[in-house]
C-alpha positions as a Python dict, from the first residue, in 0.01 Angstrom:
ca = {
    (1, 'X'): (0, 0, 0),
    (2, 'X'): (92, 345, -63),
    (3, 'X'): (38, 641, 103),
    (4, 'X'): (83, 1022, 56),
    (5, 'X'): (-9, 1284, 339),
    (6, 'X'): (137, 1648, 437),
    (7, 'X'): (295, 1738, 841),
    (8, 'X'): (265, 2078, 965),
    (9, 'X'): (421, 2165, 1247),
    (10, 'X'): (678, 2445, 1465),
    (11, 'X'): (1045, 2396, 1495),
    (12, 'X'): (1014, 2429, 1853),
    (13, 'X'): (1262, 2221, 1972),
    (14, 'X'): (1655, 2082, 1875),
    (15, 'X'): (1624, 1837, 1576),
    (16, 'X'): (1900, 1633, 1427),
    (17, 'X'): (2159, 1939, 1596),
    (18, 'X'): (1981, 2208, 1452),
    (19, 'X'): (1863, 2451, 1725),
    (20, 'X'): (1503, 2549, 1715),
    (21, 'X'): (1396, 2825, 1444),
    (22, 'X'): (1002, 2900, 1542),
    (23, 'X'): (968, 2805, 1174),
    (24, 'X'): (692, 2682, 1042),
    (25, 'X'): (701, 2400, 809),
    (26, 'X'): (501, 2202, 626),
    (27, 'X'): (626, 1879, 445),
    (28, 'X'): (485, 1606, 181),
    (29, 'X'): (511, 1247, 330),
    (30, 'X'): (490, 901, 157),
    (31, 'X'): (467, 598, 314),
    (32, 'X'): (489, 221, 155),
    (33, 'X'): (304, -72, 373),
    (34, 'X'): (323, -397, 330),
    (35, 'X'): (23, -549, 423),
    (36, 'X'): (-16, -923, 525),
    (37, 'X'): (-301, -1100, 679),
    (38, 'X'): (-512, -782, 644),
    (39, 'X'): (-256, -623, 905),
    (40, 'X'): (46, -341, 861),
    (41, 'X'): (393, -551, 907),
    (42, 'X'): (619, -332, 785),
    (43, 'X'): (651, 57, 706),
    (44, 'X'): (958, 205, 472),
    (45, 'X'): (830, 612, 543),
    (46, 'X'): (993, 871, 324),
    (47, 'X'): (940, 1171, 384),
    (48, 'X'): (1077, 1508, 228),
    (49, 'X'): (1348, 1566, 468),
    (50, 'X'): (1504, 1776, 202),
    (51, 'X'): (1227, 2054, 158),
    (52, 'X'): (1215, 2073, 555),
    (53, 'X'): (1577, 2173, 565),
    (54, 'X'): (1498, 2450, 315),
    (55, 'X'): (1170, 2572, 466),
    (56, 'X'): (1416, 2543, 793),
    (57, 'X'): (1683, 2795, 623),
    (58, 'X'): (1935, 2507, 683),
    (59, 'X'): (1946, 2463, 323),
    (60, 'X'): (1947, 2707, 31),
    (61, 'X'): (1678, 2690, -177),
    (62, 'X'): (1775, 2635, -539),
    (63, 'X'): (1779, 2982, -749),
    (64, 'X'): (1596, 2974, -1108),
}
């Protein structure tokens, strides 16, 4: 199974050694599930850790 869904949310706090920014940020998820016995066994998230570090100001956004 697939699935695609959006976090919002305030950098309130330290994350991966970045000191918090009181940015907001708001980033696209996706999420693959495999699904056995009508149950979720496993997860493999991926979410766009990239984008946050931009909306974050960690990361330039790209010029064009």
């Amino acid at each position: 199974m697939l699935t695609r869904f959006r976090s919002r949310g305030t950098h309130q706090g330290e994350l991966w050694g970045i000191p918090p920014t009181g940015r907001e940020v708001e980033i696209t998820n996706m999420s693959m599930s495999r699904i056995e016995g009508g149950k979720m066994v496993e997860e493999w998230p991926a979410p766009d850790r990239l984008g946050m570090m931009q909306q974050l100001g960690v990361i330039d956004q790209p010029s064009g």
